[in-house]
C-alpha positions as CSV (number, residue, x, y, z in Angstrom):
1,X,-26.8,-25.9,162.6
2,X,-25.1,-22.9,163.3
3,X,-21.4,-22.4,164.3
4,X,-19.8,-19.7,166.4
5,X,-16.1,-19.4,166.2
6,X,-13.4,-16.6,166.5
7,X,-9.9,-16.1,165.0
8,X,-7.8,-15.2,168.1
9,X,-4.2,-13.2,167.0
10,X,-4.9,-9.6,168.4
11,X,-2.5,-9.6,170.7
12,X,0.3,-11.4,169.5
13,X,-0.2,-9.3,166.4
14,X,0.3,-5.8,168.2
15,X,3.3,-7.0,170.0
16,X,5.0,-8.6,166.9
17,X,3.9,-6.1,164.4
18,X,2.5,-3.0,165.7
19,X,3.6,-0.7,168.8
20,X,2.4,-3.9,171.2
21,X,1.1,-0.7,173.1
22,X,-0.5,-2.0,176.6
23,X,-3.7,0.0,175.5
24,X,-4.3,-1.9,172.7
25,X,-4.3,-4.8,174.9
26,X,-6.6,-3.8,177.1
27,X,-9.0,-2.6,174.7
28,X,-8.7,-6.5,173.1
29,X,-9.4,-7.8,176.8
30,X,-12.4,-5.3,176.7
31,X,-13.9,-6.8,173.8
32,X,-13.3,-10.2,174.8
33,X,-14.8,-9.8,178.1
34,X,-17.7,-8.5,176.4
35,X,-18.2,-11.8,173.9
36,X,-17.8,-13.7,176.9
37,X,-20.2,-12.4,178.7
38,X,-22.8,-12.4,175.6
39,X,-21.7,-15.9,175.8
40,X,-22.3,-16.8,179.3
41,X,-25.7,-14.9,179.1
42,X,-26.7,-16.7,175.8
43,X,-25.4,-20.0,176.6
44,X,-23.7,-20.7,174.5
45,X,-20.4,-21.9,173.7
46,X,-18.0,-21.3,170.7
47,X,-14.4,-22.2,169.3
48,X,-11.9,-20.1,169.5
49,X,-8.9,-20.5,167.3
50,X,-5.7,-19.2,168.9
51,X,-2.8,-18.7,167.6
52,X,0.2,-20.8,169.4
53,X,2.3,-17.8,170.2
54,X,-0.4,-16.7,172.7
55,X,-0.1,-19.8,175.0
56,X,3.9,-18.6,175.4
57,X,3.4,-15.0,175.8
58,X,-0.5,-14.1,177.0
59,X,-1.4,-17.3,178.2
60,X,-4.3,-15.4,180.3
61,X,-6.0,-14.7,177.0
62,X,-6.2,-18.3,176.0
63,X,-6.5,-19.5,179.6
64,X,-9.7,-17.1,180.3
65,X,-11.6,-18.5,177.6
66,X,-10.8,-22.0,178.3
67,X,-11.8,-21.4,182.0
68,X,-15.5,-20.0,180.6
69,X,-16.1,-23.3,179.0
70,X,-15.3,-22.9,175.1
71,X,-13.2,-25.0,173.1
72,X,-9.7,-24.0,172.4
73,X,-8.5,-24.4,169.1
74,X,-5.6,-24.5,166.9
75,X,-5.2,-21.1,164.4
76,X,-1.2,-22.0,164.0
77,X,1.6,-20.6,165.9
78,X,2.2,-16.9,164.8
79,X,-0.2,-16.6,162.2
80,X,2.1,-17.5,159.1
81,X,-0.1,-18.6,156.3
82,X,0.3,-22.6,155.5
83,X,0.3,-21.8,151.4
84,X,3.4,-19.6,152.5
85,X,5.4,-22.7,154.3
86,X,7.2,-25.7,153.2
87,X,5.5,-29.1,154.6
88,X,8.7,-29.3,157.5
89,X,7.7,-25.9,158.5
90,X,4.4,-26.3,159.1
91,X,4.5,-29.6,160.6
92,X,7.3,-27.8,163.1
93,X,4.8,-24.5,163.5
94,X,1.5,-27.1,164.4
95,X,3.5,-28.7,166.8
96,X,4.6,-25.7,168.2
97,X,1.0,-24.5,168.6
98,X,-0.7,-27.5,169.6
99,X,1.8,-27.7,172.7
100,X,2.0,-24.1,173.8
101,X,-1.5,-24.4,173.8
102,X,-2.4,-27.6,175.8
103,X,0.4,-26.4,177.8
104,X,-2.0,-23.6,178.8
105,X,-5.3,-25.5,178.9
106,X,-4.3,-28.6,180.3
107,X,-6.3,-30.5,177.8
108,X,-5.6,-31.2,173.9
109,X,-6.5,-29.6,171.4
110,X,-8.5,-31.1,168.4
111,X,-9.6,-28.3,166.0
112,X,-7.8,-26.2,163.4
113,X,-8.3,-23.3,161.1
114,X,-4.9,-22.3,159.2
115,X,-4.8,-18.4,159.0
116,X,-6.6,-17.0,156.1
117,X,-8.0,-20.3,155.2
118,X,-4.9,-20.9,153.5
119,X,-5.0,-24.6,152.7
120,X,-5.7,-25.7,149.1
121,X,-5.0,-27.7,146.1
122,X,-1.7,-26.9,146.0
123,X,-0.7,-27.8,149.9
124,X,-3.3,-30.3,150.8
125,X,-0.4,-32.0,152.3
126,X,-1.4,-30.0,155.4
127,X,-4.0,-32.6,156.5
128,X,-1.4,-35.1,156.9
129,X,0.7,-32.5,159.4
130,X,-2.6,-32.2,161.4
131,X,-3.6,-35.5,161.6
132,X,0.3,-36.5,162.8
133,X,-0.6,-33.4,165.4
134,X,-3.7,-35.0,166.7
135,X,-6.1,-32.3,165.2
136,X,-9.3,-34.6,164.8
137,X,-11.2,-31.3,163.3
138,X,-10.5,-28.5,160.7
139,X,-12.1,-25.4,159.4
140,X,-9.8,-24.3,156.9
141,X,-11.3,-25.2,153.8
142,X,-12.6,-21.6,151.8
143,X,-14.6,-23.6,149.0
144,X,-15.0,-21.1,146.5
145,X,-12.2,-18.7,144.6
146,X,-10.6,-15.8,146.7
147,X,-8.3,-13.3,146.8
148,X,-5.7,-15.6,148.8
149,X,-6.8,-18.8,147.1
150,X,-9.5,-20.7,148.2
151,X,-10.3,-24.3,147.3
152,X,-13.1,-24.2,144.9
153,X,-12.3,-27.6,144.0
154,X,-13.3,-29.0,147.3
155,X,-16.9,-29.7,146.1
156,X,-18.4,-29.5,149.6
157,X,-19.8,-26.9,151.6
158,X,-21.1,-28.3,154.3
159,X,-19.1,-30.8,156.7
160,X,-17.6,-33.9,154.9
161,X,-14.9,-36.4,155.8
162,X,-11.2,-35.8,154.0
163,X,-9.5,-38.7,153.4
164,X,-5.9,-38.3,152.0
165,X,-2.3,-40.6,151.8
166,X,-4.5,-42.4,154.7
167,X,-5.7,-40.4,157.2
168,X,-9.0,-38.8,157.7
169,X,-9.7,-35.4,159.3
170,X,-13.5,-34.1,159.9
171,X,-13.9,-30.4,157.7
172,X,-16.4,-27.9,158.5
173,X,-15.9,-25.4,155.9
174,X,-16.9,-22.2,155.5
175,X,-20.3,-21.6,154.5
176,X,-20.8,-19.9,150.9
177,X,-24.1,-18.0,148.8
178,X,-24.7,-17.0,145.2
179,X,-24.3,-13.6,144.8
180,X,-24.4,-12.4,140.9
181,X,-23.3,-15.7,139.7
182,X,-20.4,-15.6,142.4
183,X,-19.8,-17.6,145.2
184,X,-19.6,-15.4,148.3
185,X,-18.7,-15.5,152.0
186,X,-21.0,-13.7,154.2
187,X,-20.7,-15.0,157.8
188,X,-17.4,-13.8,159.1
189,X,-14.5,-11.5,158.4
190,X,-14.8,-8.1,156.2
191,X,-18.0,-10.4,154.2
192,X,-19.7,-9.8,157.6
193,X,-18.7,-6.1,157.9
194,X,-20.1,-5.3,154.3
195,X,-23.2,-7.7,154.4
196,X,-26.4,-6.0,156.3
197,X,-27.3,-8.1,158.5
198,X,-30.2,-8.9,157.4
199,X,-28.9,-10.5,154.7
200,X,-26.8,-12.7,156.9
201,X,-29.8,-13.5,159.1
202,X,-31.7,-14.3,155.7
203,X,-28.5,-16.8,154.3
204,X,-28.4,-18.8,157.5
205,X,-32.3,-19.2,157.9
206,X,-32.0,-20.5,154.4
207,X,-29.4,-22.8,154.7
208,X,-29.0,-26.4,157.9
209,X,-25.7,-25.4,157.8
210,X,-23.4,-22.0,158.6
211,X,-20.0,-21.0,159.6
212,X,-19.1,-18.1,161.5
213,X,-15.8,-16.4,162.0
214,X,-14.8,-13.2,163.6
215,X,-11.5,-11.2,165.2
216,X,-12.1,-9.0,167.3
217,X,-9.7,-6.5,165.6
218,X,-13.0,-6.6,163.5
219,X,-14.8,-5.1,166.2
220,X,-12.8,-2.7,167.1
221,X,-14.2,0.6,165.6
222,X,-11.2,2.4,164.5
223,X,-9.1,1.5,161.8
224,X,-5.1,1.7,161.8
225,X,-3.2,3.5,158.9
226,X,-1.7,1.8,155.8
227,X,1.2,-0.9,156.9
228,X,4.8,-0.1,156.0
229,X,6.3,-2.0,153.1
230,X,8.6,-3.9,155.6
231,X,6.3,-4.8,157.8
232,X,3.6,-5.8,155.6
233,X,6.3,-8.0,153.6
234,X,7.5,-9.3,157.0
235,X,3.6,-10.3,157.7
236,X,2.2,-11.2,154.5
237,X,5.4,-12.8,152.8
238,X,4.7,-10.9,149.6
239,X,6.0,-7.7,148.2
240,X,4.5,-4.9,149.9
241,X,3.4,-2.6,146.8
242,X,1.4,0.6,147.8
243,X,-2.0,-1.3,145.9
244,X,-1.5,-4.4,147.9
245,X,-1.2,-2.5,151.2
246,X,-4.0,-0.2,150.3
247,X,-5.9,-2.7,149.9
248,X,-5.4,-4.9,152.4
249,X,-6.4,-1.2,154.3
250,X,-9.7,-1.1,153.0
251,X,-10.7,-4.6,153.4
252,X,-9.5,-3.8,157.0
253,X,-11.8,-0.8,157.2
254,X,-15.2,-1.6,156.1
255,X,-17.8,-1.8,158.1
256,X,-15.8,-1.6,161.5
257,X,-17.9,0.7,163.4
258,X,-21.0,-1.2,163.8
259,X,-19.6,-4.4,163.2
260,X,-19.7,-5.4,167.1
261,X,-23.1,-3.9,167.5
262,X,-24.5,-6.2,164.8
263,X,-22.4,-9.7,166.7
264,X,-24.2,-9.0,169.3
265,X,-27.5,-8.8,167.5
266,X,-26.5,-12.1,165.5
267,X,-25.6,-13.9,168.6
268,X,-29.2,-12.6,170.4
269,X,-31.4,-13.6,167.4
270,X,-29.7,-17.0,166.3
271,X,-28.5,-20.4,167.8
272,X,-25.0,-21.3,168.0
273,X,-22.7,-24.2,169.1
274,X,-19.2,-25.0,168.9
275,X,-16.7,-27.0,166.6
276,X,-17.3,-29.8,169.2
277,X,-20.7,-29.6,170.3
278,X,-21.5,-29.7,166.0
279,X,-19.4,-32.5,165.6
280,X,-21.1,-34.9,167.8
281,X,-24.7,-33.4,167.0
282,X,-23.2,-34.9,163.2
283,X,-23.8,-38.7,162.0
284,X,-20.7,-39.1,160.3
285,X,-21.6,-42.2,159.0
286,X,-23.7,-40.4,156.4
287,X,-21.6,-37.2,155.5
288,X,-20.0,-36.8,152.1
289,X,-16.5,-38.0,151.6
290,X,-13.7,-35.9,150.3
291,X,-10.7,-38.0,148.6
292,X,-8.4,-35.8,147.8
């Protein structure tokens, strides 16, 4: 079973935090147009994760891809990671999402991925605020160590069933490989801009179970300079030292000019489905069982 889903922020990003410069969106609404096309000629469907702040301010971005038949998720409301917010702000930010975007769609919304998988030991408290906001589904859990965290703890790395202070949530989590005695990403984000593809190709055929995630600021070939410190502080909620930001630059950077060109290739030689379409393809009854 293989999962297609996207991280959609691009253009609430470059209005909030960049020059929100009307050719910017337009080349975003390029490259969307483009994946759902792929999509439509493919078809198949995917998730897309949006963040909430979209639904008030480009609803047409979140109402386009709902109106080409792929699910609409939830990927918070302006991109504020959860490990970064108390429990009442995140329970105030996933209501905010979840409405802006079912004001949009018309429909509700059942899946979740917090930004930068940012849900972990410390903050599992999150799964309570997104069961109390009707999320049925999640794909936040990183099961391995990270830069930003991850939850290596977890145990599982293919779907499971959380159950925590009474509530139960279905988690896809992202999908993981040995790599030098390290457990690795390689199926979304800069982990897919670095990998060959091949190697990806190779991972997937060798597993019943991956996770995909891309942003289409991935696929954009050309890179922006190094953030300011106010900005990235302002963003990332951590002091904005030149490492940090250069960095964050590089990880940015890698692999951005073919990275499109080898989607496209991924989606033509493999077969995807959605957050929704796996979950009922899934006998719950006999998936593992997180108590956290």
């Amino acid at each position: 079973m293989n999962i297609l889903t996207f991280d959609i922020e691009e253009w609430y990003i470059e209005k909030h935090f960049h020059s929100g410069g009307e050719e910017k969106y337009r080349q975003y609404d390029g490259y969307l147009s483009q994946i759902l096309d792929l999509l439509d000629e493919r078809n198949m469907k995917g998730t897309f994760f949006c963040v909430g702040g979209l639904g008030r301010e480009f609803p047409g971005v979140v109402k386009r891809i709902a109106d080409r038949g792929h699910e609409v998720g939830c990927h918070s409301d302006v991109h504020t990671w959860l490990n970064k917010m108390t429990r009442e702000e995140c329970l105030a930010d996933t209501r905010m999402a979840v409405d802006s975007l079912e004001q949009v769609i018309g429909k509700k919304v059942k899946s979740y991925r917090a930004p930068a998988f940012s849900i972990g030991a410390s903050n599992k408290w999150a799964f309570e605020v997104l069961a109390e906001c009707g999320i049925e589904r999640d794909a936040s859990i990183f099961p391995a160590v990270r830069d930003f965290g991850g939850f290596a703890e977890f145990g599982q790395k293919t779907p499971a069933i959380i159950r925590y202070n009474g509530i139960e949530l279905k988690e896809f989590p992202i999908c993981t490989a040995k790599l030098m005695g390290k457990e690795i990403a390689y199926s979304g984000g800069g982990y897919f801009r670095f990998f060959p593809l091949w190697y990806v190709k190779k991972e997937m055929a060798s597993a019943d179970y991956s996770m995909t995630y891309f942003h289409i600021g991935d696929l954009v070939p050309e890179s922006r300079g190094l953030m300011t410190k106010e900005k990235y502080e302002e963003y990332f909620k951590e002091p904005g030292t030149l490492k940090a930001r250069y960095t964050r630059y590089l990880k940015a950077s890698i692999g951005k000019k073919t990275a499109f060109d080898k989607l496209k290739k991924l989606v033509c030689a493999k077969d995807f489905v959605n957050l929704e379409q796996a979950s009922f393809q899934i006998d719950w009854s006999k998936a593992p069982i997180v108590n956290l």
